[in-house]
ZAMARGU-4260 file (C-alpha; in steps of 0.2 Angstrom, whole numbers, plus 5000, padded with zeros to 4 digits):
<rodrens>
0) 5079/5460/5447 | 5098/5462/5453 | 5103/5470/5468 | 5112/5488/5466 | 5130/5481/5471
5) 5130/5467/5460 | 5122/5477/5448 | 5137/5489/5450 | 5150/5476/5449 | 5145/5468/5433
10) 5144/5486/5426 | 5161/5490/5430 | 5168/5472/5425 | 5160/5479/5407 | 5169/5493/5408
15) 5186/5485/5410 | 5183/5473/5396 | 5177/5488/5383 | 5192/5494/5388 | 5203/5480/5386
20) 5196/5477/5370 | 5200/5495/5366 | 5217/5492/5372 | 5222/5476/5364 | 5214/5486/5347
25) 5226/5501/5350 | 5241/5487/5353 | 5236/5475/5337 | 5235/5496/5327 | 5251/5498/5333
30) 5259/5482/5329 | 5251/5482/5313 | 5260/5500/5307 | 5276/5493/5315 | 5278/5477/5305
35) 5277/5490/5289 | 5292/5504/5295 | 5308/5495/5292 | 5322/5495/5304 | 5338/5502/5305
40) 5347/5489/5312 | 5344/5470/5308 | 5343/5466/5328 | 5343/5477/5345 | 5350/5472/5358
45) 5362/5478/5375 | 5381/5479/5372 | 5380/5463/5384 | 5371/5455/5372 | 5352/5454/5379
50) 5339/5457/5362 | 5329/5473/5367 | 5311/5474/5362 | 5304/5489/5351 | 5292/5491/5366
55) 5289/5486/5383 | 5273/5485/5393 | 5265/5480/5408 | 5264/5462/5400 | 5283/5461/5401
60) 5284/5462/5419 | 5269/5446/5422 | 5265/5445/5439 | 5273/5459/5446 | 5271/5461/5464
65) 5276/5477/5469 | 5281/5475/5486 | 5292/5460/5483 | 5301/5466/5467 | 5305/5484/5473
70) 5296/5489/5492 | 5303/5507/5497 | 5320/5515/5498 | 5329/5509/5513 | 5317/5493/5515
75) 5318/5477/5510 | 5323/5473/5497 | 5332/5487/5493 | 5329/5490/5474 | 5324/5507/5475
80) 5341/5512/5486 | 5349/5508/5502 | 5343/5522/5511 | 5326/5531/5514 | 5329/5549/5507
85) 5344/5545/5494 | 5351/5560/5488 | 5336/5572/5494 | 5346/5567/5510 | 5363/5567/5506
90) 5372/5567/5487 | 5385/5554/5482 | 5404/5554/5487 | 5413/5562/5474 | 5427/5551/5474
95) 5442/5553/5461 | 5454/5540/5460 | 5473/5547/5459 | 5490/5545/5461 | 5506/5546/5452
100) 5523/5546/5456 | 5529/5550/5473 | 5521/5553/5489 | 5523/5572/5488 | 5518/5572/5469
105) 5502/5563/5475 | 5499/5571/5491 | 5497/5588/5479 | 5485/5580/5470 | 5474/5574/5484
110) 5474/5594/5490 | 5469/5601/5474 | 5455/5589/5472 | 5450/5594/5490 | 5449/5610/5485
115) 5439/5608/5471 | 5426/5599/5481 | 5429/5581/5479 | 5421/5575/5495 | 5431/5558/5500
120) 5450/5552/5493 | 5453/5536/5483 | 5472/5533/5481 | 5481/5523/5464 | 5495/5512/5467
125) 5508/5510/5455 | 5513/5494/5448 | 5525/5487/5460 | 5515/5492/5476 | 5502/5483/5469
130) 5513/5468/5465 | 5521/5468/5483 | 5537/5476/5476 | 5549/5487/5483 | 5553/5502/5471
135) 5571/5496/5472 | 5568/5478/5465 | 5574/5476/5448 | 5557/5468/5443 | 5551/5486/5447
140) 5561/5496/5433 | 5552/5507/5422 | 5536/5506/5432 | 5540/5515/5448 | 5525/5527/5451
145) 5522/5529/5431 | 5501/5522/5435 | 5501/5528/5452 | 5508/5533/5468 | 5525/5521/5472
150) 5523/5516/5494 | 5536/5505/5500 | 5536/5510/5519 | 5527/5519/5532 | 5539/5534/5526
155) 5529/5535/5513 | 5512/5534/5519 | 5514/5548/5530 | 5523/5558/5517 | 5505/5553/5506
160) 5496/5560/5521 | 5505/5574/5527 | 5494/5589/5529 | 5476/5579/5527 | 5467/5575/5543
165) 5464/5556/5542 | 5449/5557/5554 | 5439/5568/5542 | 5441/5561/5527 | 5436/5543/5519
170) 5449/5537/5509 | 5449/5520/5498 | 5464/5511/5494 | 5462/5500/5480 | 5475/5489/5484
175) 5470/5469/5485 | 5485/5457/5487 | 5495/5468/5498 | 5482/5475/5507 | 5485/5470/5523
180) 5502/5479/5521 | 5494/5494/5515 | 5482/5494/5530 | 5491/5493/5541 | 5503/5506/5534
185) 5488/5518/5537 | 5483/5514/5553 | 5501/5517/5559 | 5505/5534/5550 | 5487/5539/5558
190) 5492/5530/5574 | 5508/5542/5572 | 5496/5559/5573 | 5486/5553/5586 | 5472/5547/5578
195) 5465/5530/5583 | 5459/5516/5571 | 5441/5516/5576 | 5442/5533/5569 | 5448/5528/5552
200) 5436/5529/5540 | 5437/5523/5522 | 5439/5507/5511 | 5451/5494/5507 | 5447/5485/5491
205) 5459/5467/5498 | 5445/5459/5485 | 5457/5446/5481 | 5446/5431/5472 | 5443/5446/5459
210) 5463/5445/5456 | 5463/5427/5450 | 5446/5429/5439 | 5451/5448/5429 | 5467/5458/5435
215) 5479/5443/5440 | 5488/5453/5453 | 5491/5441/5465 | 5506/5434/5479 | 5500/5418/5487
220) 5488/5405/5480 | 5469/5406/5484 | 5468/5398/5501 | 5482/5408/5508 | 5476/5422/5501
225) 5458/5419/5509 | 5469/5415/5528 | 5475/5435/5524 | 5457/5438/5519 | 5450/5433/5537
230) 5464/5438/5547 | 5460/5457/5538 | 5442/5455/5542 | 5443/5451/5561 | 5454/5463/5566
235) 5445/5477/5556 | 5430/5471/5567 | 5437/5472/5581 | 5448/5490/5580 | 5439/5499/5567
240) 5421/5499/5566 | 5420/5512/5553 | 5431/5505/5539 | 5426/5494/5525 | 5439/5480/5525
245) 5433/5475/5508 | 5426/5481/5491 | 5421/5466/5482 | 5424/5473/5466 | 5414/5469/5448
250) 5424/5483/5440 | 5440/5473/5433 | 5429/5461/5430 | 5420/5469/5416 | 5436/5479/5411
255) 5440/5463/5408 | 5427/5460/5395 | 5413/5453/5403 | 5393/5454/5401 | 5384/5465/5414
260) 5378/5450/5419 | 5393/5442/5421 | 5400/5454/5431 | 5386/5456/5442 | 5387/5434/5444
265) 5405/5435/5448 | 5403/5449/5459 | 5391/5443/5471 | 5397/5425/5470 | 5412/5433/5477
270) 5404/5440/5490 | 5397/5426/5496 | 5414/5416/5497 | 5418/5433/5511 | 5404/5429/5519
275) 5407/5412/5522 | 5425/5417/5525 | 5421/5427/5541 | 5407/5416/5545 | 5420/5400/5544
280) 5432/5415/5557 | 5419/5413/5570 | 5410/5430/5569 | 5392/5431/5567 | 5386/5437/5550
285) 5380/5455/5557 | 5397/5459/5566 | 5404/5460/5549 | 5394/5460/5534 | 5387/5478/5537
290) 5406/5486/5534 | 5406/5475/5516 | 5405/5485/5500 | 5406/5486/5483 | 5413/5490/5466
295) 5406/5490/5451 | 5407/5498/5432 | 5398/5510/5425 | 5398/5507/5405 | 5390/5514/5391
300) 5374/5504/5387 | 5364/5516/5401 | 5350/5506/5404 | 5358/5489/5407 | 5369/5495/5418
305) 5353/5505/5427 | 5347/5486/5429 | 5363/5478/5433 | 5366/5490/5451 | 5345/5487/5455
310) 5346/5469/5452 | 5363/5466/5463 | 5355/5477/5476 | 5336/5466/5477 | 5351/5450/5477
315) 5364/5455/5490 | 5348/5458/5501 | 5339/5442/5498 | 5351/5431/5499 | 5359/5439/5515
320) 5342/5437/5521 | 5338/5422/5517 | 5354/5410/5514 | 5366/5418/5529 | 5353/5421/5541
325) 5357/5440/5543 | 5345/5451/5554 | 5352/5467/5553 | 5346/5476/5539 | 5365/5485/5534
330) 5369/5469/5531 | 5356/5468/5518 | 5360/5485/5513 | 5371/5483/5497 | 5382/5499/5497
335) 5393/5502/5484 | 5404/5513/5474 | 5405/5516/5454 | 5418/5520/5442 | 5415/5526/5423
340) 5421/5514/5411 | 5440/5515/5406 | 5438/5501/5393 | 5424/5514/5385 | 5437/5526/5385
345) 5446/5528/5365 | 5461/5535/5362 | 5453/5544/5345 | 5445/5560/5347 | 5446/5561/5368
350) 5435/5575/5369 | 5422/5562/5366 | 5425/5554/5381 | 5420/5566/5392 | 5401/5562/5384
355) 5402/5544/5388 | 5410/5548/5405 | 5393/5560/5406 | 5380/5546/5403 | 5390/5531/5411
360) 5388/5543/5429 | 5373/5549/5426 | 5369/5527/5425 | 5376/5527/5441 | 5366/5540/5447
365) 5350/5533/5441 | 5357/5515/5446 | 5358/5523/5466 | 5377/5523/5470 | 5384/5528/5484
370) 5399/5536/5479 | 5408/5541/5460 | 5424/5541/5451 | 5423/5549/5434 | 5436/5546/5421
375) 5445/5559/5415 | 5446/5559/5395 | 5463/5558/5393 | 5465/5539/5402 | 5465/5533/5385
380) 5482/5540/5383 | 5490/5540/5401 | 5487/5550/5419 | 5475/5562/5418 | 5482/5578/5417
385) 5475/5593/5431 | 5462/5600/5420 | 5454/5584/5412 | 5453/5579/5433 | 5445/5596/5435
390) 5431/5593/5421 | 5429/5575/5427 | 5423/5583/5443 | 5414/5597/5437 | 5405/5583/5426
395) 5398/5573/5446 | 5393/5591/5451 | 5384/5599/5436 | 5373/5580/5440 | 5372/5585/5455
400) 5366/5602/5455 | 5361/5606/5435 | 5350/5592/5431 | 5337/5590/5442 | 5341/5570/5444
405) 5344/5570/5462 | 5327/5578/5464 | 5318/5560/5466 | 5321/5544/5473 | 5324/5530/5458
410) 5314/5540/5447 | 5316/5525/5434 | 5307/5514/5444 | 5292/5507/5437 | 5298/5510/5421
415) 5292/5494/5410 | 5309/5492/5402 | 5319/5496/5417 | 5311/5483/5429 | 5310/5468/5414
420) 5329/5472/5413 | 5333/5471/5431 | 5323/5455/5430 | 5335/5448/5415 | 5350/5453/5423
425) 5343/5444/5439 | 5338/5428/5431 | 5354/5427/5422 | 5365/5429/5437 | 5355/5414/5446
430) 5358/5405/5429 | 5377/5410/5434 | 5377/5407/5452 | 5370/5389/5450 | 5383/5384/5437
435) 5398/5390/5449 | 5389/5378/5464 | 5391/5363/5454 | 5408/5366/5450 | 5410/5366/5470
440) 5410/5385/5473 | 5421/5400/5468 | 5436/5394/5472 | 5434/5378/5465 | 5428/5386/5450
445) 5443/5399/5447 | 5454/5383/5447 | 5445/5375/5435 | 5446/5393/5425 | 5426/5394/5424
450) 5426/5415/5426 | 5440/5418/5416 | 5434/5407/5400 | 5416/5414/5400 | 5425/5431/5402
455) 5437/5429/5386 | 5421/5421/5376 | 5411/5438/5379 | 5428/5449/5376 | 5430/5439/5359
460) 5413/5442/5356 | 5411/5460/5359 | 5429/5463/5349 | 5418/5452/5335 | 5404/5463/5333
465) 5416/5477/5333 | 5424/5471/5320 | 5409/5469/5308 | 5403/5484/5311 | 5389/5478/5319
470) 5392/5488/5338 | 5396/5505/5334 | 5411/5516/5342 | 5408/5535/5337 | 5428/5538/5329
475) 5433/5520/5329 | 5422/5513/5316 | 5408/5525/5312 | 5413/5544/5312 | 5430/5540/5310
480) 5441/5555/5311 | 5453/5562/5297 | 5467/5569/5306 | 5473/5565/5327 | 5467/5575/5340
485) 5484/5584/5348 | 5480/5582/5369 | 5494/5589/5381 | 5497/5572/5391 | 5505/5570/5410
490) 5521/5561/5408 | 5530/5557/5425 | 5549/5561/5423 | 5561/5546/5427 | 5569/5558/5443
495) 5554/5554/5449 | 5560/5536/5451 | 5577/5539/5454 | 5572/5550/5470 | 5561/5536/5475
500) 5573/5522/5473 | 5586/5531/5482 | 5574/5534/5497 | 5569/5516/5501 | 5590/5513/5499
505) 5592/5524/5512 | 5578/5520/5523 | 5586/5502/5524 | 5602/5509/5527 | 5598/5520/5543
510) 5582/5512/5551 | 5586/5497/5564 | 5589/5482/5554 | 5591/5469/5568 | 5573/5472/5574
515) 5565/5473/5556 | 5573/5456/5555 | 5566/5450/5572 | 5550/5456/5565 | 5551/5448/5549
520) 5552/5431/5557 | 5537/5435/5570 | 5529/5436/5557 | 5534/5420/5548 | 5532/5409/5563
525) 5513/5417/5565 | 5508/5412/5548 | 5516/5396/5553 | 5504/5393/5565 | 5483/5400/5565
530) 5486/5415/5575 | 5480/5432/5565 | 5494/5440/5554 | 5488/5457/5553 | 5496/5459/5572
535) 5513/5453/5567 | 5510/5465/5552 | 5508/5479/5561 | 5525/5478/5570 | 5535/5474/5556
540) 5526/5491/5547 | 5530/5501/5564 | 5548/5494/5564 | 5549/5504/5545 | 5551/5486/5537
545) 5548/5488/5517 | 5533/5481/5509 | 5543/5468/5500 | 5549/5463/5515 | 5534/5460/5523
550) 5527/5450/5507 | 5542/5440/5505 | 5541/5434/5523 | 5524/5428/5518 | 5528/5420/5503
555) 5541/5410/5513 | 5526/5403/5522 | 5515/5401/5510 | 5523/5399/5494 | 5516/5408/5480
560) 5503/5402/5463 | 5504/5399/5445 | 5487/5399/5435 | 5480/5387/5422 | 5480/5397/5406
565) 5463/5399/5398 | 5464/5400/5380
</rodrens>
């Protein structure tokens, strides 16, 4: 006769396998009526390109070992958010990206979001600032301050600023091959109201491998560019402990075109190079890393990009952890920043956009951000006007505060479809990340034109399908509409430009010329040598030299870089 425990057990083992029978019968049902309902598409899959399942279960996700895959918010390894309470604690920044014009134009702006609640600032060059041109260059006609703010000295950074108290706010500059010119600009027109630079808190973007893979904005060729980086990174250490010196930025990348895989690849390879960077300036990985963030897209296919910010969380941590030897878990901790999709954004019917702007945050959301840009639904067109900035607010606060989604940590966790999709976009970015170690790393890779021809092939792709109908736009190629939808647009007059011009003209007529040229060639000779720049920088910025001026120097030095055309 059997005991009563082992009696038990085997009871209980007969209970499970009625049930599993009674579970794979209720699966072989379902599949059985399924295979008899047609479709409506001929194939499923994410606008990336990955074929979706008509259902997902726990056999999707094989071993799945809790702990390993996801853990806690705020633990190791992250997947569920950086931080233990999330948004129960503390919501996301509401962070709207502007500027336009001038420094006065855009310093209105900054206090009318302010006003309306946005929580940190997040400034938008123009063209020639972000190109290291003075708005008096002739390469600069026609696009002084049309697509954001025109800064050419330390004038205008204080003008920028004049009124907002710099040790209150976070502000994020995105800014890349000038930004050490930038930053330094800041840190002297805070300098100037008496406010330190370990009280300076905000973000640089200065991601400038990004520049050469997606937005080609670029002065001097990759390893220059990489000395500039480091020099950036150890002062930022050492004077301001509360500043991101870089934003390593997946955005442009998929603006560019890419997968969400790719994207999230390119990203974190990038990171990595940084990290090796500042490992290779002599600081230890946890002086610096914990002040790294990032930057990524939020697009329309709302549960790949869900995955896409889990995985690159559950990497960053890993790999910190495990490849660079970190210790301190912020350096594990990958915080980052989000931006609605402009390349989602149509020019036909706009109205629409503030729908896609709605779900692409609300992806963010779900997806554990740190802080938000929404676009305003006009982009398509030009500068958001006031009002479409003031409903791509309200659209972050009515999340916030209407819908309930801030009420639970990663609420989607668990979710069968959601965590075999984080698994994809993870296995895929290894896939990348070994193909970019064979071709001797990210640099190596960008000048062989690896990113940039895996970008254009997706691009080509997506435009494809577009094409045949076969990816949808609502008003592009289904829904199309009958007549243009009139929206009142914000047009910078060309005074604007004129008055700009005419200000960095006088500037260079009335400040001391014989010691920005002193400066100038500090500079130079620093560059010359292995010294930090960012010092010499600073000076020339204090001695009101231009941001040309500065550049140029540099470019004597270093000489500047042409890129392979990938076709």
């Amino acid at each position: 006769m059997l005991d009563r425990p082992y009696r038990g057990k085997r009871e209980a083992t007969c209970r499970r396998s009625a049930l599993d029978t009674r579970k794979k019968s209720a699966r072989e049902s379902w599949e059985e009526a399924y295979s008899k309902s047609p479709e409506r598409d001929a194939e499923f899959s994410t606008i990336s390109g990955v074929p979706i399942k008509p259902l997902y279960t726990p056999e999707d996700l094989g071993d799945f070992d809790y702990e390993e895959k996801l853990g806690y918010p705020g633990e190791y390894p992250y997947t569920r958010g950086v931080y233990p309470t999330m948004y129960r604690g503390r919501l996301w920044t509401i962070r709207q990206f502007a500027g336009y014009g001038d420094a006065e134009e855009t310093n209105r702006r900054f206090r009318y979001l302010l006003e309306q609640g946005q929580t940190g600032l997040s400034v938008a060059f123009d063209m020639p600032t972000l190109m290291g041109l003075d708005s008096d260059s002739p390469r600069s006609l026609g696009e002084v301050g049309t697509e954001g703010v025109a800064i050419d000295s330390l004038e205008d950074m204080e003008r920028l600023f004049e009124g907002i108290p710099m040790d209150e706010i976070t502000t994020s500059m995105t800014i890349n091959a000038p930004a050490m010119v930038l930053l330094a600009m800041y840190v002297v027109a805070a300098e100037k109201k008496g406010i330190p630079p370990e009280k300076l808190g905000g973000t640089n973007q200065n991601d400038i491998l990004k520049e050469y893979i997606a937005q080609k904005e670029w002065l001097y060729p990759p390893g220059p560019s990489m000395r500039i980086f480091k020099d950036m990174l150890v002062y930022a250490t050492r004077h301001m402990p509360k500043w991101n010196t870089v934003s390593i930025s997946g955005y442009h990348i998929r603006e560019a075109g890419s997968t969400a895989a790719q994207e999230l690849a390119f990203t974190l390879s990038d990171g990595f190079a940084y990290v090796e960077a500042g490992i290779e300036a002599g600081l230890g990985v946890d002086e610096f890393a914990p002040r790294f963030s990032f930057f990524f897209n939020s697009h329309i296919d709302f549960f790949e990009e869900i995955a896409k910010f889990r995985a690159a969380r559950r990497i960053w941590a890993r790999e910190m952890k495990e490849r660079y030897g970190a210790k301190d878990p912020r350096s594990m901790r990958m915080r980052f920043h989000t931006q609605t999709a402009g390349c989602s954004l149509t020019a036909q019917e706009p109205y629409n956009n503030v729908v896609r702007t709605a779900f692409e945050a609300l992806a963010a959301i779900l997806g554990g951000t740190q802080s938000l840009h929404t676009n305003s639904l006009d982009e398509a067109l030009a500068l958001p006007t006031e009002e479409a900035v003031r409903i791509a607010v309200r659209t972050q606060q009515i999340a916030a505060h209407e819908t309930g989604v801030a009420n639970t940590i990663d609420p989607l966790g668990g979710s069968y479809f959601v965590e075999a999709l984080t698994d994809e976009m993870e296995r895929q970015a290894y896939a990348y990340f070994r193909q970019i170690d064979e071709l001797g790393g990210v640099i190596p890779a960008i000048e062989q034109g690896f990113q940039m021809r895996e970008i254009a092939e997706a691009s080509a792709r997506y435009q494809r399908e577009m094409e045949e109908g076969r990816r949808r736009v609502v008003g592009v190629n289904v829904y199309e509409p009958e007549e243009e939808t009139d929206v009142e647009l914000h047009r910078i007059p060309p005074e604007v430009a004129e008055r700009q011009i005419e200000r960095v003209k006088d500037l260079k007529r009335r400040r001391d010329n014989r010691l920005v040229r002193q400066r100038l060639e500090e500079l130079k000779r620093v560059a010359r040598g292995d010294g930090n720049t960012m010092y010499p920088i600073l000076e020339c910025v204090r001695a009101y030299a231009t941001e040309q001026e500065i550049c140029d120097a540099l470019k004597e030095v270093f000489g500047t870089y042409t890129e392979t055309p990938v076709i």
